[in-house]
ROBA-143340 format. One record per residue: residue number from 1; x, z negated, y of N, C-alpha, C, O in turn. Coordinates in pm, 1 decimal. Layout:
BEGIN
[r NUM [X Z Y] [X Z Y] [X Z Y] [X Z Y]] ...
REM end
This chain:
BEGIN
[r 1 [7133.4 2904.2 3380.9] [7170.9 2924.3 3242.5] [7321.1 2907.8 3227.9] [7397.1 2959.3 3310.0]] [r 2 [7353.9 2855.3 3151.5] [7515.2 2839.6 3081.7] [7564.2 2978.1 3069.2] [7493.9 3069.0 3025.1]] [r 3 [7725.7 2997.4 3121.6] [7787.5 3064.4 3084.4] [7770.2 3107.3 2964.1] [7742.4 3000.5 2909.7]] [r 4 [7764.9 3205.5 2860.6] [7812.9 3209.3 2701.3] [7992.9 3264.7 2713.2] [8001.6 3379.7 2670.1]] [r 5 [8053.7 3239.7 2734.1] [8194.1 3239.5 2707.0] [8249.1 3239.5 2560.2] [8360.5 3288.4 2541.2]] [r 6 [8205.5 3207.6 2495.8] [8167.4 3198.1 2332.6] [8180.0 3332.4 2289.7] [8276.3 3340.0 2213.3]] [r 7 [8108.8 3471.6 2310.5] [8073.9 3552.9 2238.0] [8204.6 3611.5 2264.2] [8259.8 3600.7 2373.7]] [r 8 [8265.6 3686.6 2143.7] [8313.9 3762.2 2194.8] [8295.1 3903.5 2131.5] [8185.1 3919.1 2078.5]] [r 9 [8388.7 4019.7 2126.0] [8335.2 4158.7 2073.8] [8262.7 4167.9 1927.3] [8154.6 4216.6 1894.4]] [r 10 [8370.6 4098.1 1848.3] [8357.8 4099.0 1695.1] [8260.6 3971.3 1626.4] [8189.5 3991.6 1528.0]] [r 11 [8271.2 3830.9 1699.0] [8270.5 3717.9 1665.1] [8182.2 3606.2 1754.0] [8120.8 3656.2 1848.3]] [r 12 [8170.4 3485.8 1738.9] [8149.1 3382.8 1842.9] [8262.8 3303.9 1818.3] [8270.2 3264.6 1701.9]] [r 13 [8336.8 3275.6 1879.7] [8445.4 3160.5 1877.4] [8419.0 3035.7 2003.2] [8310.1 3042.3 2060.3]] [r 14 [8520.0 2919.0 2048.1] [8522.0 2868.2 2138.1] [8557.0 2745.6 2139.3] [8567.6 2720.3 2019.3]] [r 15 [8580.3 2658.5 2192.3] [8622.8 2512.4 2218.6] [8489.9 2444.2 2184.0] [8398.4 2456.4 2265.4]] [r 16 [8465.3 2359.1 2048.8] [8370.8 2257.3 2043.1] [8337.0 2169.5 2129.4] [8422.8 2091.0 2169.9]] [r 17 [8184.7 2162.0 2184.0] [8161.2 2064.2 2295.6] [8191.8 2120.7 2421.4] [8123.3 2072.7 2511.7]] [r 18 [8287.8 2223.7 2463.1] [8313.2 2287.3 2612.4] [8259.0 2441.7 2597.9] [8165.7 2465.9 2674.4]] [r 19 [8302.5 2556.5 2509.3] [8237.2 2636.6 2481.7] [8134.7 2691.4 2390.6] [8063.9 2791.7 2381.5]] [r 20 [8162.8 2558.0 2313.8] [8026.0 2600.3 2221.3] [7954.6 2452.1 2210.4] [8033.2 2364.2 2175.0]] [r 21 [7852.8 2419.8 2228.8] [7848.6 2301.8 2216.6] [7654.4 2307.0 2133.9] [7592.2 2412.7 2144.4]] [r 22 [7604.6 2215.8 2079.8] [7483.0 2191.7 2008.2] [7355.0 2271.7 2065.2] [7269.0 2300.1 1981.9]] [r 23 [7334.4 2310.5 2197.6] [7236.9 2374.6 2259.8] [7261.3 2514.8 2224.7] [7180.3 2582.3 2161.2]] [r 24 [7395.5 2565.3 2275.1] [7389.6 2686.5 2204.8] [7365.0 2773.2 2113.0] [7298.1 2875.8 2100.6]] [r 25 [7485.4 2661.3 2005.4] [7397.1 2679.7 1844.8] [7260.2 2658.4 1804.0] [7216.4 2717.0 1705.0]] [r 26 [7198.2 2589.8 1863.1] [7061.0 2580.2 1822.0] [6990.9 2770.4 1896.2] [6930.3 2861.2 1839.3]] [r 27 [7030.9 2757.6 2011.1] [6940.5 2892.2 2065.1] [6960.1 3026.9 1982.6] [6884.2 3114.7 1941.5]] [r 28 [7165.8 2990.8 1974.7] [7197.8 3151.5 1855.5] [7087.0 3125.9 1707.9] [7035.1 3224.4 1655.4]] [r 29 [7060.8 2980.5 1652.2] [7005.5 3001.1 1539.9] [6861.7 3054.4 1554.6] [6804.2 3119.5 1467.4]] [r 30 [6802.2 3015.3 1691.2] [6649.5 3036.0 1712.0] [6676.2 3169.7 1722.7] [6582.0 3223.9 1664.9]] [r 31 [6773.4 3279.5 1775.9] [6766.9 3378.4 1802.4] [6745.1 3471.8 1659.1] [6662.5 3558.4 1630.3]] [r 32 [6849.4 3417.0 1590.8] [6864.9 3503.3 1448.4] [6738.3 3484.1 1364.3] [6685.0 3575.8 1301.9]] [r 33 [6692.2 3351.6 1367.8] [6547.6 3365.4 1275.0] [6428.5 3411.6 1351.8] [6331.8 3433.8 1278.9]] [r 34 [6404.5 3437.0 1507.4] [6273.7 3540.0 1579.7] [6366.2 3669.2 1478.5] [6295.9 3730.0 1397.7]] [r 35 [6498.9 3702.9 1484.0] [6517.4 3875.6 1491.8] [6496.9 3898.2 1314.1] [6474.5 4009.0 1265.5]] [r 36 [6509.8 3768.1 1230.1] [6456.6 3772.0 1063.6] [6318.0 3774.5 1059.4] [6271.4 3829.3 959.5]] [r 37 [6233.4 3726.9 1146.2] [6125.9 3721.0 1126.1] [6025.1 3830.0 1063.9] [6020.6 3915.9 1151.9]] [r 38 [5935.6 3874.9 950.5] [5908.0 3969.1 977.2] [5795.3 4024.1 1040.2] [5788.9 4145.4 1060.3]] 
REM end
């Protein structure tokens, strides 16, 4: 699994393409709509 280096306390921040790159964002979005789900 990839580092997440990305998250940090308050936020997600990171370098486009090195720390945050399209896979991630897709998994944080899959994450937030399972935890909306009702």
């Amino acid at each position: 699994m990839t580092k997440l280096t990305c998250f940090k306390a308050y936020d997600i921040r990171g370098r486009l393409g090195e720390e945050l790159n399209e896979d991630i964002a897709w998994r944080i979005g899959r994450a937030y709509g399972e935890y909306l789900k009702p």
